[in-house]
N, C-alpha and C positions, 0 to 999 in steps of 0.2 A: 869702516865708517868714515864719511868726507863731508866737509861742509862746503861751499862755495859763498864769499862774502863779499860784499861790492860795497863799498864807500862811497858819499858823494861828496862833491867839491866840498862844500861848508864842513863835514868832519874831516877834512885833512887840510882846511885852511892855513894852518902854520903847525908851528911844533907843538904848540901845547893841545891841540887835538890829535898829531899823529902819537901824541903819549896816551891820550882816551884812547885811541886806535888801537896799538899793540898792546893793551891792557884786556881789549875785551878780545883781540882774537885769543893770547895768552889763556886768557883764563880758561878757555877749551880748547883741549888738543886734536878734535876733531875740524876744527875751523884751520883745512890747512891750504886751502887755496881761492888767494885774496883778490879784487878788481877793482882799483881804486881809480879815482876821476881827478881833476887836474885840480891844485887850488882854487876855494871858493872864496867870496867875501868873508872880512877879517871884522868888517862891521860894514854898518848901512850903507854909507858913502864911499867903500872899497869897492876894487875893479877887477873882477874874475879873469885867472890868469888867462884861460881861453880866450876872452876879449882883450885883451893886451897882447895876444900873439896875432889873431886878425890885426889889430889896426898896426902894430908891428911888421909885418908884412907888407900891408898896402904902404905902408911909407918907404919902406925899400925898394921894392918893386914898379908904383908908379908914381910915388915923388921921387925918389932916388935919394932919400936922406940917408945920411950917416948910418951903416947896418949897428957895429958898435956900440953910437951913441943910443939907439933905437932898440936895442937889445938890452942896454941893461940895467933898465929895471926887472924886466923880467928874471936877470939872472941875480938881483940884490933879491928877489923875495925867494926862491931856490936856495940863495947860497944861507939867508936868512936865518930858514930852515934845517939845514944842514949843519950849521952854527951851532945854533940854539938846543939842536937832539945832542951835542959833541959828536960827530961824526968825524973821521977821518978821508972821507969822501968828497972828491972834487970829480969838479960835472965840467970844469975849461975844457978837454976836447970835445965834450958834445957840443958845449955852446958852439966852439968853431965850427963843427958840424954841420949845424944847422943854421946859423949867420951864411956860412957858404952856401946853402941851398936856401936861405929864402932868396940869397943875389941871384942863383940861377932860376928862381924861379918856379920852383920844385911845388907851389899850387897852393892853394889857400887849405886843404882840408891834411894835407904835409904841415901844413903851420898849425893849425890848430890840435895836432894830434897829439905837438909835443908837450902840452902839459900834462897829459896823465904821462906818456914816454917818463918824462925825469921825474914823475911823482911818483912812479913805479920803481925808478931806478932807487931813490932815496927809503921808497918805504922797504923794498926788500933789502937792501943794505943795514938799516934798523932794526929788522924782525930777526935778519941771518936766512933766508928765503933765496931761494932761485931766482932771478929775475928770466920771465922769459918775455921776448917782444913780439906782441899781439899780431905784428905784421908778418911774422913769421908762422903763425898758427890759425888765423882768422885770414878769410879771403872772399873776394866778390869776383864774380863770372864779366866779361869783356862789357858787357852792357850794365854794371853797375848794381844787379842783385847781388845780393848775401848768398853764399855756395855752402850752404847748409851741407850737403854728402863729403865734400873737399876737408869744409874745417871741421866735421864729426869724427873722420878717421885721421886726420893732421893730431887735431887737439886730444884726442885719446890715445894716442901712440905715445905721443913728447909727455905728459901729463903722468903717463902709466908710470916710467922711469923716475918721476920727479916726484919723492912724497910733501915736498910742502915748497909755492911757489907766488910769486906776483904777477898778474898777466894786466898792462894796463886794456884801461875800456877805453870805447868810444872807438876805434879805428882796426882797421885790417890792412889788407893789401890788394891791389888788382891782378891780373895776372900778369903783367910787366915789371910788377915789385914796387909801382907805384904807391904810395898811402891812399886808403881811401876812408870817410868816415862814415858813422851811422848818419843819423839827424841828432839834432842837440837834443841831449840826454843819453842818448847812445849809451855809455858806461853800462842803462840797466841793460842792455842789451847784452851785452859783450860777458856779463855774471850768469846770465842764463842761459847764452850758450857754454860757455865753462862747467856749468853746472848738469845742462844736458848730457854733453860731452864724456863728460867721468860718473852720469848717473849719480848724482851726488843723494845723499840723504836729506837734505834740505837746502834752499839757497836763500840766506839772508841778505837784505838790501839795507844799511843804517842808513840814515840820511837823519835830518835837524828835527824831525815830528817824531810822537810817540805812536807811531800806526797809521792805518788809515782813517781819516774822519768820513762819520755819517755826509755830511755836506761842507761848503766850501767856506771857513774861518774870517775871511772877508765880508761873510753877509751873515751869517749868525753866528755868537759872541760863542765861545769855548763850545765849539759842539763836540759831540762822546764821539769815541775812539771805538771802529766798528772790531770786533775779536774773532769776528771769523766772516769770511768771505768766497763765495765759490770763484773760480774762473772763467764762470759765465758773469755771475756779476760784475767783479769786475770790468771785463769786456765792456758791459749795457754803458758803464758807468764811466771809464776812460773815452770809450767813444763822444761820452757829451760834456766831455771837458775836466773829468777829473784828473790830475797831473800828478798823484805823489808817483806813482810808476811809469816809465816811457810805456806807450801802445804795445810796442811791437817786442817788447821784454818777456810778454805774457807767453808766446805761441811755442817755444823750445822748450821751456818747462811744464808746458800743457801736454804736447803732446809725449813726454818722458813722465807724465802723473808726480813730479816733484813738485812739495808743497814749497811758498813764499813766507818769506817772514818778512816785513816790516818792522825795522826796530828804528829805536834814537840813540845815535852815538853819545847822548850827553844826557841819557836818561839809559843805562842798558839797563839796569834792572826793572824797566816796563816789558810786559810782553810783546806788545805791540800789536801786531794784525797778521793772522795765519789766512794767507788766500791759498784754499785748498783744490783737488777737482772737485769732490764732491763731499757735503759737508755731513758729520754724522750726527750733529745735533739738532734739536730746532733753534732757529735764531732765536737772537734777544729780544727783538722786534719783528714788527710783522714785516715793517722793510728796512733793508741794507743801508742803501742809502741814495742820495737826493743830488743830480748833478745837472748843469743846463748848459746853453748856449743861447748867445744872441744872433742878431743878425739874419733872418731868413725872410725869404718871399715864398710867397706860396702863387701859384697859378690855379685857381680854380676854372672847372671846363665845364658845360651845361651840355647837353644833346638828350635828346629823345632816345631811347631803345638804346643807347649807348654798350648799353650789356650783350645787347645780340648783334654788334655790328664786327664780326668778327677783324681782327686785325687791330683794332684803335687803338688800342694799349702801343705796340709793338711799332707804329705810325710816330706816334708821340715822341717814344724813345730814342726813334730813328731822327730824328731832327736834333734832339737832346745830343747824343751821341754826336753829331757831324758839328754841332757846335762846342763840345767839348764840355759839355755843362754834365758834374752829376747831380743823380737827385740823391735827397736824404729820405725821404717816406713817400709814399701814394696814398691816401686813404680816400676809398674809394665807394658809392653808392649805386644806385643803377644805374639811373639818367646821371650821377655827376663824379668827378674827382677831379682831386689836390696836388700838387704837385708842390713836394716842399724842395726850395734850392738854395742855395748862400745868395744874399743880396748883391754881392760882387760878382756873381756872374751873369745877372740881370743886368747889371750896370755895364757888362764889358758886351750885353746882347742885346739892347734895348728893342728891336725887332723879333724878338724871341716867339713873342704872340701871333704878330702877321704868316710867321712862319708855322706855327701851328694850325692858324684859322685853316693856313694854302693848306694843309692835306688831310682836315678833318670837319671842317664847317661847321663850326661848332652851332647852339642855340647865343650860348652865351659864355667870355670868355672875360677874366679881371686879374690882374697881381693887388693883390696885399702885402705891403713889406712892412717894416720893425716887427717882427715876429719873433719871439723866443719860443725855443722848446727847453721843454725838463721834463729831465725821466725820474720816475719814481721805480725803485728797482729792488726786486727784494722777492728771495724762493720762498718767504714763508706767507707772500700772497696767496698763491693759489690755493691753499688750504681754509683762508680764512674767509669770509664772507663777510661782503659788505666793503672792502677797500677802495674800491675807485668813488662808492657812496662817498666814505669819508673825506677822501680827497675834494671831490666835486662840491661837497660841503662847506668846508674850510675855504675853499677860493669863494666861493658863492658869500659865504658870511663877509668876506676882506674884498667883497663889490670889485671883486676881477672876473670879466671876461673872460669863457675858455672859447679861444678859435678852433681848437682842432685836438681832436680823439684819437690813440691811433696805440692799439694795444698787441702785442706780438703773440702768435700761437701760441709762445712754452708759458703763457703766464708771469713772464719771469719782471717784466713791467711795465707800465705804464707812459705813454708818451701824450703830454698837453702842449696845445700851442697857444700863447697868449701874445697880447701887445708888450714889447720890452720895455715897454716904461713899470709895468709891473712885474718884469721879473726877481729883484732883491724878498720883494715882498709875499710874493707866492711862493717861492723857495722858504722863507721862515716862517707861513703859516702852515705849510705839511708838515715841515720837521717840528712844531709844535706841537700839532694835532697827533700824531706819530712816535713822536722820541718824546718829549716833557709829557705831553699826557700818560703815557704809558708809563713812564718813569714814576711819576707824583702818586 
């Protein structure tokens, strides 16, 4: 039995969270292979170690300032730490290490890789842990993807011999032995491959929340903590902006059916949020939960018989496509459809339209922009009746405008499009009508 455990910056900010840390993997011996991410903020107006190695960098590099003077603060909150646990642990040759390579040059995502590098180094030195370096076990293919078959049998091989170890997240290697990084958040990435890797029995992510929330804490006050979550939800739900998990963290332990646990390093004994494949129970609610985006333009398109003009769809796209613009949704009628895009790629194509009319002549052709969408998401829709009613209600009651309709085969949710000046407010009138009603 193996756990896979990934921390993020805010629980390994300094020593008195890496003692939260080794406290909860200690208390289970099954938690024996940990992914920890670079220090976070210490408080509000602190400066994550990641961003002090970027602008660290650029002042070496093209100011040419003092690498030294320019290094160390970075190495006063490390050695900080290292203090503060009593370690007998000194990180001076790595620092020279790496002061020597950011002079040469050695690339911005080599700079930013080293704070999980010596967070990893320090936290397996505290646990009594292996340290192994992720650039030597994780790898990307010459053009920059993730080499999923490379580091499945790398990291299962090294891993099988190691019963309990530290792999930092966020970065691999190229094939020249270059550093290369995820995108920022990457760390969850790097726990779920570890986790695919050795088939773990679950992989837990702690981070500063107790789980995943119904919707986003910014626009409605304490909302509940969802306890169970499919992998398709999820999905619905990070796609339109929910951020406790990176995107792309989901896809390695999806297709290995290892469940997620969301926990809080500074609340362990919550349970927090089990994103499962597929869930055995019925939910708590009829839906998961409530996530959005702003910013979209929609192209709407007019034509007669549009339905029978074979090709139009594929015309459209093809313009789309040579411009570089994706789309988010189509929803579409006989004579008409929508075309939903980010508003910044209207802005970089402002002929985007003449270029449609040229290859389809349309009746009648207009952008709409400030558009938000929000998705209402949740498997225990499609058994209930009456849900989109309810939704359509509650916005109807709170005198919001819905522009646009746009629901997925698997039932699995709901997509409206409104004017974003009422987005805060149509997001807290579902999760009322939804979670407080059904709660009360």
């Amino acid at each position: 039995m193996a756990k896979v455990v990934k921390f993020g910056g805010s629980s390994l900010a300094d020593a008195n969270q890496f003692r939260k840390v080794a406290d909860i993997i200690r208390s289970d011996s099954e938690r024996r292979y940990v992914v920890p991410s670079a220090p976070g903020k210490r408080f509000k107006d602190d400066i994550k170690v990641t961003d002090m190695l970027y602008a660290c960098y650029d002042a070496i590099t093209e100011e040419g300032k003092n690498a030294y003077n320019q290094f160390a603060p970075i190495a006063e909150r490390f050695n900080g730490i290292i203090s503060d646990l009593g370690l007998t642990l000194s990180l001076d040759k790595e620092y020279e290490t790496i002061i020597e390579n950011f002079r040469k040059k050695a690339g911005r995502d080599y700079a930013a890789s080293r704070g999980e590098y010596l967070n990893g180094i320090i936290l397996a030195n505290y646990l009594g842990y292996d340290f192994i370096d992720a650039a030597k076990v994780i790898f990307f293919t010459a053009d920059g993807k993730f080499d999923d078959t490379l580091t499945d049998t790398c990291l299962a091989s090294v891993l099988h011999g190691v019963h309990q170890a530290v792999i930092p997240g966020f970065y691999g290697a190229n094939p020249d032995g270059t550093v290369r990084t995820f995108s920022r958040g990457g760390s969850d990435v790097t726990g779920s491959i570890v986790a695919k890797a050795i088939n773990a029995d679950i992989y837990e992510n702690w981070t500063d929340v107790s789980g995943f929330l119904v919707t986003d804490p910014r626009i409605v006050e304490n909302p509940k903590v969802i306890t169970t979550i499919t992998y398709k939800e999820l999905r619905e739900l990070s796609y339109m902006g929910a951020t406790v998990l990176h995107e792309a963290a989901i896809f390695p332990v999806r297709s290995a059916k290892i469940p997620i646990n969301i926990r809080n390093t500074n609340d362990p004994s919550a349970k927090g949020t089990m994103i499962v494949p597929e869930a055995d129970s019925a939910p708590e609610h009829i839906i998961t939960g409530i996530a959005g985006k702003k910013h979209f333009s929609v192209i709407s398109i007019e034509k007669d018989e549009m339905n029978s003009e074979i090709g139009f769809l594929r015309r459209i796209l093809t313009v789309m496509e040579k411009n570089n613009i994706c789309f988010e949704h189509i929803p579409t009628g006989i004579d008409t459809m929508s075309i939903v895009v980010d508003c910044a790629d209207i802005d970089k194509h402002p002929d985007i339209v003449e270029k449609i009319c040229e290859i389809t002549n349309p009746n009648h052709i207009e952008i709409m922009n400030d558009l938000a969408l929000i998705a209402v998401v949740g498997r225990g829709m499609k058994a209930k009746k009456g849900t989109a009613t309810r939704i359509f209600a509650a916005l109807s009651h709170a005198d919001i405008n819905i522009n646009m309709i746009d629901q997925g085969s698997s039932e699995l949710n709901i997509i409206i499009g409104i004017h974003e000046a009422d987005f805060e407010k149509a997001i807290k009138v579902i999760y009322d009508m939804f979670i407080l009603s059904e709660t009360e």
